[in-house]
C-alpha positions in Angstrom: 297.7 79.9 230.6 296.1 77.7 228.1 292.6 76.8 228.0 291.9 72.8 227.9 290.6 72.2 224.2 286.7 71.3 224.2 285.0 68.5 223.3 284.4 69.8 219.7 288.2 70.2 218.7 288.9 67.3 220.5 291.3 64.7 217.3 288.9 61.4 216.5 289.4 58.3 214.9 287.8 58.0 211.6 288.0 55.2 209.2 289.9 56.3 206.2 287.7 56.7 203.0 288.4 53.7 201.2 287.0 51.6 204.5 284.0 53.8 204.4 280.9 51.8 204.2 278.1 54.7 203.3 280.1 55.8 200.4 279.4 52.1 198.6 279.2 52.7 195.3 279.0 49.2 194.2 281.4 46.2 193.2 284.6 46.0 193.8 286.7 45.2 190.8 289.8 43.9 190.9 292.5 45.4 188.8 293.8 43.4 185.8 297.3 42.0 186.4 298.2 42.5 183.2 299.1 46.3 184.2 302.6 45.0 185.1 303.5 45.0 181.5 303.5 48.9 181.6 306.9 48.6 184.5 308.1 45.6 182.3 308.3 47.9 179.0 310.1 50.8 181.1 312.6 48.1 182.8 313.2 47.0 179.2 313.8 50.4 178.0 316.1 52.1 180.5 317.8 48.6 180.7 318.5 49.2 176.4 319.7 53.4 177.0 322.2 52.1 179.7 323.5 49.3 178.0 324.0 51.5 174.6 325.4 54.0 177.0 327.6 51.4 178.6 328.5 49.8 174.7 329.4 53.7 172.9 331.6 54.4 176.7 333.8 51.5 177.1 336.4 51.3 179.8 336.4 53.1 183.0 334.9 56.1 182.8 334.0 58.5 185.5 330.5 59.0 184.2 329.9 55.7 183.1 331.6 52.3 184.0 331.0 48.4 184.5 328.3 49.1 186.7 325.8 50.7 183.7 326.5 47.2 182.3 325.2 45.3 185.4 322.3 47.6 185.7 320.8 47.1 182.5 321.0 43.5 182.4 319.4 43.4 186.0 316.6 45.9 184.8 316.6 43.6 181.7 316.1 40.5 183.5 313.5 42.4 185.8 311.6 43.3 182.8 311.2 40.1 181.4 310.0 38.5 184.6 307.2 41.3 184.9 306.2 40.1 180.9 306.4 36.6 182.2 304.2 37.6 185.2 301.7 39.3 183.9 299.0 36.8 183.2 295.2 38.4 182.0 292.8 37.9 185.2 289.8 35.9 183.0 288.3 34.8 185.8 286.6 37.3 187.9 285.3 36.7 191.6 281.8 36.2 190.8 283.0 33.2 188.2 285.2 31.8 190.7 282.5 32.1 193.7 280.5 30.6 191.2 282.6 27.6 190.1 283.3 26.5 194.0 279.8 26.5 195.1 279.2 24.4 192.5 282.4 22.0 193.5 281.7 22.2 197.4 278.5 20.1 197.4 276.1 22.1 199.6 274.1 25.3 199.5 276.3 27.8 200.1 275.5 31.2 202.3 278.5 33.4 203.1 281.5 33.4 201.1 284.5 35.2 200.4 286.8 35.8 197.7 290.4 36.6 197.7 293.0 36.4 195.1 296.7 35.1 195.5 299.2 34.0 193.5 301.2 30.7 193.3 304.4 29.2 191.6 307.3 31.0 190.3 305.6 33.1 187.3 303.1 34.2 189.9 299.5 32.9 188.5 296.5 34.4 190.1 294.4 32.1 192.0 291.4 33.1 193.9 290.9 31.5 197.4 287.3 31.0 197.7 285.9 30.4 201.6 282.5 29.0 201.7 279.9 28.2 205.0 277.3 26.5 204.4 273.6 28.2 204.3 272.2 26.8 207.8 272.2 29.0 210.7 274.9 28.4 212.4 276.8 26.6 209.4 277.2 22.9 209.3 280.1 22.9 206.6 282.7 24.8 205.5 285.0 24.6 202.3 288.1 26.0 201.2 288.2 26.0 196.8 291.3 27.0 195.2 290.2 28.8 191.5 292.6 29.6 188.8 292.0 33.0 188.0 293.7 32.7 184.4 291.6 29.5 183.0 289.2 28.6 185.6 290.2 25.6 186.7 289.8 24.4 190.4 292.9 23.2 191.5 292.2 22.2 195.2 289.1 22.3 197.4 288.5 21.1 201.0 285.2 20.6 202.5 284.8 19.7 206.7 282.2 20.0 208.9 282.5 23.4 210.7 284.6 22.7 214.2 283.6 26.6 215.3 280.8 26.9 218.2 278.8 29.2 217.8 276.6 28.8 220.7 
């Protein structure tokens, strides 16, 4: 009969090491969106081997047929919407925390940063959440920050409905 397992080789929760607060090394940088051109240039190329393929094979092989055709100009199309999408991240979090505290029109204590995208090309935008610095907060703003140029495109700014009592 098998002994009950004790306490020690008991299974536990743990956080997984990304989450891990006391291995904090520092700032978290946000990766550059212009890494989607790397896909975009491999779409582009398999989409230019299978349409060769599909131009030096006409007809209906067994090997390759129509469908090479309408696969390279769907990987084509996918390519070029990757280019299109891949905008350079100019504005970092810092800038854009920066740029709403200065459009919000208090002193600002805790914020938070978090990027987005909008519109069909997919431009980064940073959501910035502000409270103001009184204990509890008085105020509370929501600045939108384009990420590409800078520019605040939206902000709203309310007294804070939360209780905190």
């Amino acid at each position: 009969m098998a002994e009950a397992p004790e306490e020690d080789e008991e299974h536990r929760d743990e956080l997984p090491a990304d989450l891990d607060v006391s291995t904090y090394v520092g700032m978290y940088t946000f990766p550059d969106i212009r890494r989607r051109r790397a896909p975009a240039y491999a779409y582009l190329l398999l989409a230019a081997g299978l349409g060769a393929l599909s131009a030096t094979h006409p007809g209906r092989g067994v090997l390759v047929n129509e469908g090479f055709l309408a696969a390279a100009a769907a990987l084509a199309l996918i390519g070029l919407y990757h280019l299109a999408a891949a905008w350079p991240l100019a504005v970092k979090d810092t800038d854009a925390l920066l740029a709403a505290a200065g459009k919000v029109g208090f002193p600002v204590g805790h914020a938070s940063a978090q990027l987005g995208w909008r519109g069909l090309r997919s431009r980064p935008t940073w959501r910035i959440l502000l409270y103001s610095s009184e204990q509890p907060p008085a105020k509370r703003g929501m600045v939108l920050v384009d990420a590409v140029d800078g520019e605040v495109l939206d902000q709203i700014v309310e007294d804070n409905p939360e209780d905190w009592s």
